[in-house]
C-alpha positions in Angstrom: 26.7 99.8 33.4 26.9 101.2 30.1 26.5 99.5 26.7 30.3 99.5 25.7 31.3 97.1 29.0 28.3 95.2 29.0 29.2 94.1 25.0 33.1 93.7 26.5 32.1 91.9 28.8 29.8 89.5 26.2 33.1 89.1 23.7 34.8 87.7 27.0 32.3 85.1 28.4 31.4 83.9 24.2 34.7 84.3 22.9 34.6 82.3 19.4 36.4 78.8 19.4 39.6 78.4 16.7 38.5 81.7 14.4 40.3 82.0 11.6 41.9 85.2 9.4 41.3 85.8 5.8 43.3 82.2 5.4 44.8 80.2 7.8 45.7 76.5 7.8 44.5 75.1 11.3 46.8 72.7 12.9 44.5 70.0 13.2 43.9 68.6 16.9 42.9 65.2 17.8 43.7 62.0 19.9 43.8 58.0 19.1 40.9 55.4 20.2 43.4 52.0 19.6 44.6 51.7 16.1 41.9 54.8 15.2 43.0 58.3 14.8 40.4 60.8 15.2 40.4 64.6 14.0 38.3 66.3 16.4 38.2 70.0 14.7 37.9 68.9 11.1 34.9 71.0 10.2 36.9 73.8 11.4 40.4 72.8 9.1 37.7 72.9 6.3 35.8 76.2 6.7 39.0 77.7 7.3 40.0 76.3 3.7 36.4 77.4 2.4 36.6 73.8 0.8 34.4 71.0 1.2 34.5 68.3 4.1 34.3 66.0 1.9 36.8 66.3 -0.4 39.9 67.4 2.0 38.8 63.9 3.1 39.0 61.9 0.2 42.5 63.8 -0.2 43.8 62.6 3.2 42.4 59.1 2.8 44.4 58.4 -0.2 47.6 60.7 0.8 47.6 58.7 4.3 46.9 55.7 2.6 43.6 55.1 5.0 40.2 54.9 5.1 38.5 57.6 6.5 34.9 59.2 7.4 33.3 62.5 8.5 31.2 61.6 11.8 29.8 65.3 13.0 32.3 67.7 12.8 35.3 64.7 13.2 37.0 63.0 10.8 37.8 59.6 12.0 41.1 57.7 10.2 41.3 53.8 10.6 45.3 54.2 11.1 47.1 55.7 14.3 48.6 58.7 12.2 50.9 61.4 14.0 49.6 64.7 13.5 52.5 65.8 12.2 51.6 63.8 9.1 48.4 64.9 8.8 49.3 68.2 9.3 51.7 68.0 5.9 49.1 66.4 4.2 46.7 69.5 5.2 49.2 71.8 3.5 49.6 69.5 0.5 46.3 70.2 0.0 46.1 73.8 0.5 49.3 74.3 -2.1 47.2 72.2 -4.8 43.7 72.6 -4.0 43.2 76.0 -2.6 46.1 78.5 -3.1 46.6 80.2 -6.6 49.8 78.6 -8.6 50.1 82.5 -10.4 49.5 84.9 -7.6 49.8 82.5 -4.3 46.6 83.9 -2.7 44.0 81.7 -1.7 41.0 83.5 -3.0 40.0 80.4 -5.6 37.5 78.2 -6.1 37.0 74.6 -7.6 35.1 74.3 -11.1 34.6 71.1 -13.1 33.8 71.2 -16.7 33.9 68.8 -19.3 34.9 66.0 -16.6 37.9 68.5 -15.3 38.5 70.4 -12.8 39.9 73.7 -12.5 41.7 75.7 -10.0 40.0 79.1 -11.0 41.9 82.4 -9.2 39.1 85.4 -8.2 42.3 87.1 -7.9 44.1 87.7 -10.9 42.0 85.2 -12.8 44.7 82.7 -13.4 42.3 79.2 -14.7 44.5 76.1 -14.1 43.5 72.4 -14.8 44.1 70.2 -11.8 43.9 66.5 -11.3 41.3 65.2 -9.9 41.2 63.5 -6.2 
């Protein structure tokens, strides 16, 4: 065999798990343990954001009016939440938190200064205050 189908033949057997583009919002997957509701691919909804864990968390615990903790790469809710929910609460996020209010793209990142925190574009370098979570 030559080198080209044995590394074809590599990308098929360790074919990477929920990849995502340039940005993509993950639909978030998970399944209820009695009145818990548990967000098995968390860690991934966050890297895919290129925001923290924990503050997507401390968003959704007060959108969804639960408490909530990162075990691993879960998130575990103490309410049976339809993902539906979570998933608009996701995008809430991203349309605040993550995507530029001038230009739209995502290519930002969170400062604080002076006890604020900004929204600051490496795009078209749009700085926008933003309440804090």
């Amino acid at each position: 065999m030559d080198y080209e189908t044995l590394l074809d033949e590599a990308y098929q057997t360790v074919k990477p798990v929920d990849v995502c583009e340039r940005f993509e919002i993950i639909k978030v997957s998970g399944h209820h343990e009695g009145i818990r509701t548990i967000i098995s691919n968390f860690s991934q909804v966050a890297a895919c954001m290129r925001r923290p864990a924990a503050h997507i968390m401390k968003f959704l615990s007060k959108e969804l009016a639960s408490s909530a903790e990162i075990s691993r790469d879960r998130l575990l809710l103490s309410r049976k939440l339809a993902s539906k929910d979570i998933n608009a609460k996701i995008e809430k996020y991203a349309n605040s938190f993550v995507l530029c209010k001038a230009c739209k793209k995502p290519d930002t990142e969170l400062m604080d200064e002076a006890n604020k925190t900004f929204l600051k574009c490496l795009a078209c370098g749009n700085k926008q205050e933003i309440h804090k979570i």
